[in-house]
Each structure stands twice: as C-alpha cells, then as structure tokens.
C-alpha positions as CSV (number, residue, x, y, z in Angstrom):
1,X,122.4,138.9,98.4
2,X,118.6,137.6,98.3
3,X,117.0,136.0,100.5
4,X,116.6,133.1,98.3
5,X,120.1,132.9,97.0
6,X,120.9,129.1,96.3
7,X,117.7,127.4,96.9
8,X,118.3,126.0,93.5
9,X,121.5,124.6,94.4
10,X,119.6,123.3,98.1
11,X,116.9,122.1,96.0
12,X,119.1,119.8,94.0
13,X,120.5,118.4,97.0
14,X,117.8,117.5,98.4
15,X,116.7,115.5,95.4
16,X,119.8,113.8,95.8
17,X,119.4,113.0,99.7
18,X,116.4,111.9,98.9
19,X,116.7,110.5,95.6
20,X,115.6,106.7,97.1
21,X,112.7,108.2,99.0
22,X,110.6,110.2,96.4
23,X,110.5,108.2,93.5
24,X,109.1,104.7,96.2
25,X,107.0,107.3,97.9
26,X,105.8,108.6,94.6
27,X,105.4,105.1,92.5
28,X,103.3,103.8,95.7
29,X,100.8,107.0,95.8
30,X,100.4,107.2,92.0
31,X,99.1,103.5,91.7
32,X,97.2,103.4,94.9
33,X,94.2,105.1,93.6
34,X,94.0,102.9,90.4
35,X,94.2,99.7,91.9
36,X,91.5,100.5,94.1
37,X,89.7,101.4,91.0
38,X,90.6,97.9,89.5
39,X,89.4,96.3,93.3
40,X,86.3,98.1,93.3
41,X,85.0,97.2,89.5
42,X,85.7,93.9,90.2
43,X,83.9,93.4,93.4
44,X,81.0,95.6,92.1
45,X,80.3,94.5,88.6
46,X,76.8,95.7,88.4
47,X,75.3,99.7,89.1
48,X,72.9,97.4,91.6
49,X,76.0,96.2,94.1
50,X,77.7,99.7,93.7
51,X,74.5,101.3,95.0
52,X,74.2,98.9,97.6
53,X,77.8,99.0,99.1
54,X,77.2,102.7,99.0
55,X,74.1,102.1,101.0
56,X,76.0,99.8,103.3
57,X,79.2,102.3,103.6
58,X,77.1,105.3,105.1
59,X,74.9,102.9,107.5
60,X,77.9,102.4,109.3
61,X,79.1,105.2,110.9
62,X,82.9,103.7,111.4
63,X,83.5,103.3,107.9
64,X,82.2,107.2,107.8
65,X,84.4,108.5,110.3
66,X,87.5,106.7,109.3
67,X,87.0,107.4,105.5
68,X,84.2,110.3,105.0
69,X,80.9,110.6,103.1
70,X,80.4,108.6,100.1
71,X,79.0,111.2,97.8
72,X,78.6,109.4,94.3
73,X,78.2,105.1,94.3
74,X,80.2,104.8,90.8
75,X,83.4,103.2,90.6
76,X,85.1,106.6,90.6
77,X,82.9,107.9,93.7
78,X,83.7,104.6,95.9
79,X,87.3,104.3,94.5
80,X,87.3,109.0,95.7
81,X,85.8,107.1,99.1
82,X,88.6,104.8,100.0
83,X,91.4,106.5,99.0
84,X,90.6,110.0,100.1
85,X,91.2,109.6,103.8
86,X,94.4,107.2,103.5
87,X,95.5,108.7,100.5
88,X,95.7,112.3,102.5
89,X,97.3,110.3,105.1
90,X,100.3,108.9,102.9
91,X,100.6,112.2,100.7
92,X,100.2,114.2,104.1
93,X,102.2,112.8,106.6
94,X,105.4,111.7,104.3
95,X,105.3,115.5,102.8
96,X,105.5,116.8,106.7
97,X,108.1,114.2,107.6
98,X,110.6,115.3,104.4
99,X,109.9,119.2,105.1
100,X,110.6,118.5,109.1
101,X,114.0,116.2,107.6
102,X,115.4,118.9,105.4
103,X,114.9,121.9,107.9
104,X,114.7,121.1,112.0
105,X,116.6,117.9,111.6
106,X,119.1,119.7,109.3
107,X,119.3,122.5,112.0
108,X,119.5,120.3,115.0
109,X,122.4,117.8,113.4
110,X,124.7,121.0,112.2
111,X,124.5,120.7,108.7
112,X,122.5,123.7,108.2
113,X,124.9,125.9,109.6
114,X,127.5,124.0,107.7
115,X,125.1,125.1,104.7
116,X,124.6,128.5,105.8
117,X,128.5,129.8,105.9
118,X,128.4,129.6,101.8
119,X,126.2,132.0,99.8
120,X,122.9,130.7,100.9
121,X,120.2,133.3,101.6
122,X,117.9,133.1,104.9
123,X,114.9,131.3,103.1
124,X,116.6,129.1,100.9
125,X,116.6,126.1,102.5
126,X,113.1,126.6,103.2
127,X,111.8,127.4,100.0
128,X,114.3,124.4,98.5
129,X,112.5,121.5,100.5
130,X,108.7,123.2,99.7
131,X,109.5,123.1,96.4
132,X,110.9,120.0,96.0
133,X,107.6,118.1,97.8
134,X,105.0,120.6,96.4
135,X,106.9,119.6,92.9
136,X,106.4,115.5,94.2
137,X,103.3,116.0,95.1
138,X,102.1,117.9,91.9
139,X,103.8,115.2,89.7
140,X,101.7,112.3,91.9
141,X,98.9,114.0,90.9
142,X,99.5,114.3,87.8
143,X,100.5,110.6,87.2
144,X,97.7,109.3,89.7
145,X,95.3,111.2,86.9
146,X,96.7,109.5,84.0
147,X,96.8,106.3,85.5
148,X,93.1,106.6,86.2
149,X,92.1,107.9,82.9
150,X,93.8,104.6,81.3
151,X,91.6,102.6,83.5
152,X,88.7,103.9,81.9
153,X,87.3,106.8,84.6
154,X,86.3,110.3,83.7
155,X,88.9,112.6,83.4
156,X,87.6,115.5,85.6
157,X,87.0,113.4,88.5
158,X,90.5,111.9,88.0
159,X,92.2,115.2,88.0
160,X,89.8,116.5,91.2
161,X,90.9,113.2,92.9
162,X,94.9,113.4,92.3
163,X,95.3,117.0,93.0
164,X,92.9,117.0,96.1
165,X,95.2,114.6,97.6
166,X,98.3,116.5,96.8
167,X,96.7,119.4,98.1
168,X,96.9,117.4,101.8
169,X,100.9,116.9,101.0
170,X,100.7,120.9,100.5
171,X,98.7,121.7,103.0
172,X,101.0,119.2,105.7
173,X,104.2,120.5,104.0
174,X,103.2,123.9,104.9
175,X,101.7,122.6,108.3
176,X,105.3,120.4,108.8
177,X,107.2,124.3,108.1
178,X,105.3,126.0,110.6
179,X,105.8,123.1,113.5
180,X,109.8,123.3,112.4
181,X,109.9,127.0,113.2
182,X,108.1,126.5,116.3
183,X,109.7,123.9,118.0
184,X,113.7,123.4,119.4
185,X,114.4,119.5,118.2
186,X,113.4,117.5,115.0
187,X,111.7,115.1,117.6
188,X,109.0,117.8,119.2
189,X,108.4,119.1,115.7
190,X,107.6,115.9,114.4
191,X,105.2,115.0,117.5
192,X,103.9,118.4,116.8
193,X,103.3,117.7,113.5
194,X,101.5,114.8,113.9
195,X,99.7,115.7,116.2
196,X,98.2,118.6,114.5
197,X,97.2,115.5,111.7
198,X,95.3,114.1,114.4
199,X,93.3,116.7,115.5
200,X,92.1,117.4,112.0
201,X,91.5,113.7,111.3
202,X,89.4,113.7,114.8
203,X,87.4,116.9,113.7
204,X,86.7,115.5,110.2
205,X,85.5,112.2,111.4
206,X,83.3,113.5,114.1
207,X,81.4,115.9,112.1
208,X,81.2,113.2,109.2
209,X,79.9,110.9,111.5
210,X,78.1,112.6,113.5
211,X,76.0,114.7,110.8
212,X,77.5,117.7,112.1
213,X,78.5,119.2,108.5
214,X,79.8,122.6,109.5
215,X,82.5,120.6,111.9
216,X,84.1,119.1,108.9
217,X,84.9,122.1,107.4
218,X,87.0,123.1,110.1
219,X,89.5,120.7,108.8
220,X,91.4,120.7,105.7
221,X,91.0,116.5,105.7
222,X,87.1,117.4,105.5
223,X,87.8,120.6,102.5
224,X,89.8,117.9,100.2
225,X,86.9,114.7,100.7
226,X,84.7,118.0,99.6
227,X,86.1,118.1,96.4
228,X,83.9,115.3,95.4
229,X,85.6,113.4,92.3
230,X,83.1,111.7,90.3
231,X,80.6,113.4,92.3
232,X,80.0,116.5,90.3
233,X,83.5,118.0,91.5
234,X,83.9,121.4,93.3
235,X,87.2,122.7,92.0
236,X,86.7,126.3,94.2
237,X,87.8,123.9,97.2
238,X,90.9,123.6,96.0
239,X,91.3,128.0,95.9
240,X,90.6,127.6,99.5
241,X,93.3,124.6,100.1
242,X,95.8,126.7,98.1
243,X,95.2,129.8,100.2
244,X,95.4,128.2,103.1
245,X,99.1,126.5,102.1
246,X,100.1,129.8,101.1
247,X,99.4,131.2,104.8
248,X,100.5,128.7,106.4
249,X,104.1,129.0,104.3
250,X,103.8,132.8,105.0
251,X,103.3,132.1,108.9
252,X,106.4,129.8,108.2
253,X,108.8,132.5,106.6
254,X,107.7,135.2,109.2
255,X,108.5,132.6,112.4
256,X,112.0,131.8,110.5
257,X,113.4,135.5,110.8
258,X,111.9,135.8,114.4
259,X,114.2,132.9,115.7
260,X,117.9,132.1,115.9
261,X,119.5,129.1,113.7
262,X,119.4,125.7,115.6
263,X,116.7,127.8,118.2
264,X,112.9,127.4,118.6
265,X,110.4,130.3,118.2
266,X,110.8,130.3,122.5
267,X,114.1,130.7,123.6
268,X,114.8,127.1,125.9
269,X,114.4,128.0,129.8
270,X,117.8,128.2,131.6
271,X,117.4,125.0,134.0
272,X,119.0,124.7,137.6
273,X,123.0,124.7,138.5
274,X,122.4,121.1,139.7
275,X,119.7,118.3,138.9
276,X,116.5,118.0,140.9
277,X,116.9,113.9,142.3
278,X,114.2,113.2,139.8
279,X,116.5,113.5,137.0
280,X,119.9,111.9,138.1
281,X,119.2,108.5,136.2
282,X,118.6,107.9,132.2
283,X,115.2,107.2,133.0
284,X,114.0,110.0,134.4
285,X,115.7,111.8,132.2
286,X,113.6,109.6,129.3
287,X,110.8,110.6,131.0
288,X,111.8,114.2,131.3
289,X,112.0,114.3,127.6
290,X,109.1,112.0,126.4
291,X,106.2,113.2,128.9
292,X,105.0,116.7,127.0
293,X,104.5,114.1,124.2
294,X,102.9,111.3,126.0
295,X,100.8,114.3,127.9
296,X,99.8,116.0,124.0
297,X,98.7,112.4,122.9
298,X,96.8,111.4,126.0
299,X,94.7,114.4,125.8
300,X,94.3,114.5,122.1
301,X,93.0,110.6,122.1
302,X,91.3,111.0,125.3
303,X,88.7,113.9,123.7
304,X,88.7,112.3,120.2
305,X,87.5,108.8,121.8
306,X,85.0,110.2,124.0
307,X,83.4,112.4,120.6
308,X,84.1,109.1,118.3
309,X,82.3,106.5,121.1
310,X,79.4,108.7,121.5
311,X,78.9,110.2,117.6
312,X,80.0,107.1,116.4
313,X,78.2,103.9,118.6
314,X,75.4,105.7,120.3
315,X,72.1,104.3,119.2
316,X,73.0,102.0,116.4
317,X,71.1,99.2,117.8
318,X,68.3,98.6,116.0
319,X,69.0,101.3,113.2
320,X,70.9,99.4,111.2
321,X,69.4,96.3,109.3
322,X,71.1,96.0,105.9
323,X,72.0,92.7,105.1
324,X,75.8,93.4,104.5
325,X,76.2,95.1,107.5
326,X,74.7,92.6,109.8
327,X,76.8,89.4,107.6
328,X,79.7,91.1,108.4
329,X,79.1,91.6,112.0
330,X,78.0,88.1,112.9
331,X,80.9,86.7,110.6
332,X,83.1,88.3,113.0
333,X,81.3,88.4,116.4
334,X,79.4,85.5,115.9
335,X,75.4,85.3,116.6
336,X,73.6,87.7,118.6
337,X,76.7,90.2,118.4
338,X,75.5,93.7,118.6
339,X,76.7,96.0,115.2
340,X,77.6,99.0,117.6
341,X,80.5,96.7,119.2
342,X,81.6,95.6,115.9
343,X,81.4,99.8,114.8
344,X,83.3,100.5,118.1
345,X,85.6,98.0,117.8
346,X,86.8,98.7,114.1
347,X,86.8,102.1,115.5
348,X,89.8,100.9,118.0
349,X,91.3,99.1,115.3
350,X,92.0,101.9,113.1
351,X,93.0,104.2,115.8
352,X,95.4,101.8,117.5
353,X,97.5,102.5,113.6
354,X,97.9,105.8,115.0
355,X,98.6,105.1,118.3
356,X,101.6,102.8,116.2
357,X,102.9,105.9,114.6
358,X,103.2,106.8,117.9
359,X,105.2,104.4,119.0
360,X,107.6,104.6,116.2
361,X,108.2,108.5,116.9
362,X,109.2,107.7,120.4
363,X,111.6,104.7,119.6
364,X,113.2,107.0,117.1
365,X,113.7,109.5,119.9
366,X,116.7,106.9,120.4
367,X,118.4,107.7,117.3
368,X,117.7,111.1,117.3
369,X,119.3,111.9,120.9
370,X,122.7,109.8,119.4
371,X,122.9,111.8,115.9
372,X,122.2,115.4,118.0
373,X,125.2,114.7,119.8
374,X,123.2,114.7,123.5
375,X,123.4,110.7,124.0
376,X,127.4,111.0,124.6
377,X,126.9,113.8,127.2
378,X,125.1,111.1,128.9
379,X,127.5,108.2,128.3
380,X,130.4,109.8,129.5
381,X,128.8,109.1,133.0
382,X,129.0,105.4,134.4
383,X,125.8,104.5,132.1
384,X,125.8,101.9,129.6
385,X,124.4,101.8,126.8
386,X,121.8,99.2,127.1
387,X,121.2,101.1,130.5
388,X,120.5,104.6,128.5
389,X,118.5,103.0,125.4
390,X,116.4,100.8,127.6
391,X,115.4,104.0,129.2
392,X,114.1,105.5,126.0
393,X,113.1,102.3,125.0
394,X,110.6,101.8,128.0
395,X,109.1,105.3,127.8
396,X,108.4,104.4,124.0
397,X,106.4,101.4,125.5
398,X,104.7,102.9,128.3
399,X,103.3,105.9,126.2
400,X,101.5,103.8,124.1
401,X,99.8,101.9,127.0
402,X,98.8,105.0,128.3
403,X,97.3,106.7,125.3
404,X,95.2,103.2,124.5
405,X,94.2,103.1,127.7
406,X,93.1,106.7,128.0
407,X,91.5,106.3,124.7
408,X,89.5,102.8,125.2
409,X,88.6,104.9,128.4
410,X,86.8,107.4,127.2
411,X,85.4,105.8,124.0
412,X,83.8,103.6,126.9
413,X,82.7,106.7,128.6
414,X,81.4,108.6,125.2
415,X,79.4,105.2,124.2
416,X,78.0,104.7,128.2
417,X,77.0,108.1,128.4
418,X,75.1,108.0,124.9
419,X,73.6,104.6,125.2
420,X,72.9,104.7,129.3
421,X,75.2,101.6,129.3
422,X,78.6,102.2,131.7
423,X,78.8,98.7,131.9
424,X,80.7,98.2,128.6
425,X,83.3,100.6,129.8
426,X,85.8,98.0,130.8
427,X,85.9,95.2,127.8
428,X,86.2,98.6,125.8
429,X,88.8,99.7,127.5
430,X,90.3,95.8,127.0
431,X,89.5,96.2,123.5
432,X,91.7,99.1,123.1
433,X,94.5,97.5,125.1
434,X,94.3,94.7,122.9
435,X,96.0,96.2,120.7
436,X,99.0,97.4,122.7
437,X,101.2,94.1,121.0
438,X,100.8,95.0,117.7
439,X,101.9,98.5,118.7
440,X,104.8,97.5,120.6
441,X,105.5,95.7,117.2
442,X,106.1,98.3,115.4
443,X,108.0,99.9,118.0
444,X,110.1,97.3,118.3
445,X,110.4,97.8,114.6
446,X,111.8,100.9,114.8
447,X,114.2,100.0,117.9
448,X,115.9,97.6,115.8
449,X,116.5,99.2,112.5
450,X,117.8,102.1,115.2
451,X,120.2,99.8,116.9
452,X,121.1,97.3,113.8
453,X,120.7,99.8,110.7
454,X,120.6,103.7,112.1
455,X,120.8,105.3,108.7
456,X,117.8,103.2,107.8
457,X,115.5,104.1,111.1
458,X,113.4,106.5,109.1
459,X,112.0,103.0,107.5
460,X,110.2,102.3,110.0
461,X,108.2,104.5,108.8
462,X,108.1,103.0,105.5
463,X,107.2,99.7,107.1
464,X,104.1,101.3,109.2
465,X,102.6,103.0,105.8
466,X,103.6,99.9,103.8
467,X,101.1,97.3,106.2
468,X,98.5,100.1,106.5
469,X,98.2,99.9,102.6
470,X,99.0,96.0,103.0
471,X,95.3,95.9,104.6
472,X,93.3,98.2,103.0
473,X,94.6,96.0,99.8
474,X,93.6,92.4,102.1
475,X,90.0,94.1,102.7
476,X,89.8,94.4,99.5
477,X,90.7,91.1,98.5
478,X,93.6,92.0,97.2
479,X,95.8,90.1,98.8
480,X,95.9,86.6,100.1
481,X,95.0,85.8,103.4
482,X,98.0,84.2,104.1
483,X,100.1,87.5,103.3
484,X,98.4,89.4,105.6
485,X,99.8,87.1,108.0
486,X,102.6,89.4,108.4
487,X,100.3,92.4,109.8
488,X,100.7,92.7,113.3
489,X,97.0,94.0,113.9
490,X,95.6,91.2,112.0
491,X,96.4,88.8,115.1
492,X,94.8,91.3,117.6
493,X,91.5,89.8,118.9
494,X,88.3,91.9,118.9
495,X,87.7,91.4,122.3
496,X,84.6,94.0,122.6
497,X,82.6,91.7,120.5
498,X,84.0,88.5,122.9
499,X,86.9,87.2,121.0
500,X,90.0,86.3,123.2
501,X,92.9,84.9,121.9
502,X,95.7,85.4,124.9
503,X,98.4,83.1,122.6
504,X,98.3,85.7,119.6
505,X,98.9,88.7,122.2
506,X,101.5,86.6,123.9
507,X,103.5,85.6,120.6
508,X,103.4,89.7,119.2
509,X,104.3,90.4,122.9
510,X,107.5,88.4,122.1
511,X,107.9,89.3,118.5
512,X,108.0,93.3,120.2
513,X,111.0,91.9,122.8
514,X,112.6,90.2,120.3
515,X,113.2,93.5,118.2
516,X,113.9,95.4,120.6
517,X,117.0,93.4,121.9
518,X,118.3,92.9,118.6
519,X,118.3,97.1,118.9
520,X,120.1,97.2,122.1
521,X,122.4,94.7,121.1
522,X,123.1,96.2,117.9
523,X,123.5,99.7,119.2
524,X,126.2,98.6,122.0
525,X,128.3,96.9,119.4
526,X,128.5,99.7,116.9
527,X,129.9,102.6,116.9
528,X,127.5,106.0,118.1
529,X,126.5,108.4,115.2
C-alpha cells in the first residue's frame, strides 16, 4: 500500500465538510481585489490625485507598516497596496485554519483514527487537505484575475496580484502543516499558527517602515508585496514562495512519520500522582492551559510594539506637511493634534484586530476542551458547568488585557525612547487599553456561538474577517456610515490623540457580558458534544 492510498477519496471528503466554507471563503477573496479597484478609480479620477494619495500613503509610516510600500500610484499599484497585506491575511490565515481543521483537530477528536483503520496510507490525509486549499487558493487566483481584467486593468499585474496572494494561502497552508505536526491539541497548533503570522507581519512592517529593506525579506508577507503588480512585476518571487511551500510541506511530511497518531512531535511530560494545590479548581486549571499562550502573545506584542512605536512614531513631527495627511489628523484629533499620535494611534487600532483574533482562539478553547472529550473528566467532579466555562471564559478575557497592556507598554517605551518623550507612556498605554471592549466583543462573540450554536463556533471567525473587510470597505467609502455602526472598534475612542468617550466603552463592555451569558446559559442547557 502507498503512502498516499486514498487521499483522493480524503480529498473529496473534505470538499464535502467543507463544502459551505470554500465557496464563501472563495466568492469573498475573489471580489475583494476588484471592488477595491472600483473604490480606488472612483475616489482617484485623475493621474494627479493618484500621485498624490501615493505621496500621502508613504508619508505616513502607519499606513506603511500595516499595508507595505506603494510601488506604482496607478489604479492597479494602489488597488496591489490595499489589498496585499489583508488579502494575505484572509487567504493566509483561513488556509492555516482549514489545514489545522482537517488534520490536528481530526486527530485530537478521533476521527482520524476512525479514518486510518480503512485503506488509507500514512500521508493521505495530509496531502488530501493541501490539495484541496492549494486547489482553492489557485482557483481564487485565477478568478481574482479575471475579475480584474473585466474591470479594465492589465493583465500581468492582475495575474501577479491573484497568485501572489494565493501564494500566502500556500505558504500558511504549509506553515498551518508544520505547526499540526508539532503540537499535541488543535488549540496550541492553532495559537502556534498564528503566532508564527504575527511574527512575519511584525518583521515585514518594521523593515517597511522603518527603511530597513533587507528585514522585509525575511518574511514571506514582505516576498509576496515584492511581487509588485502594476509595478513592473517580479514573477522570480513567486519561485522563491513556491520553494519555500515545498519545504515547509517536506518539513511537514518528515515530522508526521517521526510522531505517533493523536501525539505531538514531543511526547507530553508524565505529570505528578496527585495535583499541586494550584490546580485543584477549574480555574487554575484554565490557567494551566491558557498561560504558554497568553506568555507566546505577551512577548511577541511586547517586542513588535516597542520596534513599531519607535520605527514607526519617532521623529514624525515636523516631517510630515502634506495637506492630506495633516486634514486627516486634525479631523480626528482636533487642532494642534500632533500626526505622530494619530500614526501611533492607528497603529493600536489595527493591532488591537489581532489582539481580537486572539480573543476568539481562547473562547474557542471552550469548545474545543468539550468536543476532545477532557471537559467531562472535569464535570464528573462537583463543578458546574457555568463554574468550568466561566473559568475558560475569564482567562480568554484576561489574556487580552494583558497582551494590550504589554503592547501599549512598550509602543510607549519604543516612541519615549526615540523621541526623548516618556511622558506619553501612559495615555499610550490607555490608548491600547481602549480597545480591550471591542476585543472582549468579539470574544464574547465566540462564547456565545460556543454555548448557543457549537457546530457553528468556527464563525466566529467568519464574523472577525467579515468586520475587518467591513472597514477597509467604510474607509473606503464604501459603505455607509451608519453600517459601520455595527463594528465594535468603530466606537473605541482614540484616546492618545485626547478623545474620551467612557459611555461607548461602557456599552461594548456590556455588549461583551451580554454574549457571553447567553454562552454559559446556552451551554448548561444543551447537551455536551
């Protein structure tokens, strides 16, 4: 028997699982691109206001590190520069998420075992789930191409933009393999996972940024903007992304025979005949479980914020005078509001989405503790149900605080240090808490769909990717104003450029409760799994 026996069979069934998923996932990607196209052509009429909101773009060193160089101002080079860094987001993350789905979360709930007593070979579920999302991805691209040649832009950069965005859903897929061999639950692999995104986000937006070229290209976020669409297009790149998802699988395949089924690469420590007194209630034993990952995020945020608030803030007074730059400050901040709090605060803004995704993972720890079977060992004790989710629950709001705190920290700290200013460090650090509401949001999001709908708590992730493209959409004008009501962010006050608004924090404060008891509540009067 081969190695690969049945993959076509595994592959079908995971088109099947996921037959819902794909084509929504793959509809939304393919028109993204084009309807920035559409946004920008209409904003921009003229060669003059592209050039000019090219100008504008790289003066501020925000918009650079949360969406990269602008290398060409047509309509094709600013549509490349919107959608390149949350268009490798969306392709990115969803392709990890589906390869972590079909193998650790496969392994972890039994089915793959299930799967494995037939005539299945030792890399066919593997290689079923990386083809199926190389194939989605590779169809978005092809799609996202055609739909940008009808709109009337160049067919080479069209082509360069849709399959250097599915070469992020390649390169994650193969990333979201690597983490599933390396890690014991679905839940670690997909912090993992994530994390990894982060780092390379972090390293790509620093060295874009910050001028410092050569950093970019240690991250594959900063090799796909490098493509340049529109912008005389650099198709060797994509060799490069395409070796690199081809070692990345390879490290994959190699882990997967080094390992037992349902096991991490490293074999799980055996613990202690009886339990340390730090772990005989359900919240320590939350915390046991969630505090590698709060840990992992609290580093990662605290080095990227103190890189970002010196790269990105340091010395921008007085450097930057264009006349769209400073409208846009002072029609948020007001007169006499400095442009490096407005950069630092949009900074914050963008990063507190990730901090969200966060948020979700942990409140989903909830539902993945129930389906692996663990939560009844718990349950069989004198703990109810509310007592054990609450647990969870709690840890999935106090991580967040934590990481936005550490983070609004050291952005502080990297702007202080750059500028000679400590004095900021606190209403930056209040900035970045600002925003724990809206976080706790979209935890509460996830809590509820957990409790009330648990074969539809993987939506929540839906719902986070659905808002994020809700306001890119809303800054483009898109979308009314009133719609964008619905955004938890958009009701976060900039309070490092003075705005305070303690009513709006109080009401997403108990928007977040509200969800979250609905979860509870739901999840003590259903049955578990």
């Amino acid at each position: 028997m081969s190695a690969l026996t049945g993959a076509g069979t595994l592959a079908r069934l995971v088109l099947r699982r996921d037959r819902l998923i794909l084509p929504l996932w793959g509809l939304l990607a393919a028109v993204y691109p084009s309807a920035i196209a559409g946004s920008t052509a209409k904003l921009y009429p003229t060669t003059e206001a592209l050039q000019s909101t090219a100008r504008a773009a790289m003066a501020n060193p925000s918009q650079v590190a949360m969406r990269g160089i602008v290398f060409d101002s047509s309509v094709g080079g600013l549509t490349a520069w919107t959608v390149g860094s949350s268009g490798a987001m969306l392709l990115g993350l969803v392709s990890m998420l589906l390869v972590i789905r079909h193998t650790r979360v496969d392994e972890e709930s039994g089915r793959r075992e299930l799967v494995g007593a037939g005539v299945v070979g030792r890399h066919a579920p593997l290689t079923a789930v990386l083809a199926v999302v190389f194939a989605a991805n590779l169809l978005i691209a092809v799609l996202m191409s055609l739909v940008l040649m009808s709109g009337g832009l160049p067919a080479g950069g069209s082509l360069a933009l849709g399959l250097s965005l599915a070469a992020a859903g390649w390169t994650f897929a193969a990333v979201g393999a690597v983490v599933a061999q390396a890690t014991e639950g679905a839940a670690a692999a997909r912090g993992l996972g994530v994390g990894v995104f982060v780092l390379f986000f972090l390293i790509r937006a620093v060295g874009d940024a910050g001028g410092a070229d050569w950093l970019s290209w240690l991250s594959p976020l900063g090799w796909t903007l490098r493509v340049r669409p529109f912008a005389g297009e650099r198709w060797w790149i994509l060799v490069l992304l395409l070796v690199l998802v081809a070692l990345l699988a390879a490290v994959a395949y190699a882990l997967s025979v080094r390992r037992d089924l349902a096991a991490g690469l490293l074999p799980p420590r055996l613990g202690p005949a009886t339990a340390a007194p730090g772990l005989r209630t359900p919240l320590a034993l939350a915390w046991r479980l969630h505090r590698g990952q709060v840990l992992a995020w609290s580093v990662g945020f605290g080095a990227g914020g103190l890189a970002l608030g010196g790269a990105v803030t340091g010395g921008l007074d007085g450097q930057i005078d264009a006349p769209e730059i400073m409208d846009m400050v002072t029609g948020v901040g007001g007169q006499g509001a400095r442009p490096v709090d407005f950069f630092l605060n949009f900074l914050l803004s963008m990063l507190a989405w990730i901090v969200a995704a966060y948020g979700i993972m942990s409140a989903l720890r909830l539902r993945a503790e129930e389906t692996a079977g663990r939560a009844d060992l718990v349950l069989v004790t004198p703990v109810s149900r509310a007592r054990w989710a609450l647990s969870h629950l709690l840890i999935a709001a106090a991580g967040p605080a934590v990481v936005l705190a550490v983070l609004g920290t050291a952005a502080g700290l990297g702007y202080g240090l750059s500028s000679g200013d400590l004095g900021r460090l606190p209403q930056v650090c209040a900035g970045a808490l600002a925003y724990l509401p809206a976080v706790w949001v979209m935890t509460g999001i996830a809590a509820a769909l957990a409790g009330l709908l648990p074969r539809l708590a993987m939506a929540s992730w839906g719902v986070w990717v659905a808002f994020i493209l809700l306001d890119i959409f809303g800054l483009l004008g898109q979308v009314d104003e009133a719609f964008l009501q619905i955004i938890p962010f958009v009701h976060v006050p900039w309070v490092v450029l003075g705005q305070t608004s303690a009513a709006s924090l109080l009401a997403l404060t108990a928007v977040a409760a509200a969800l979250t008891a609905l979860g509870v509540i739901g999840l003590r009067r259903r049955d578990l799994a």
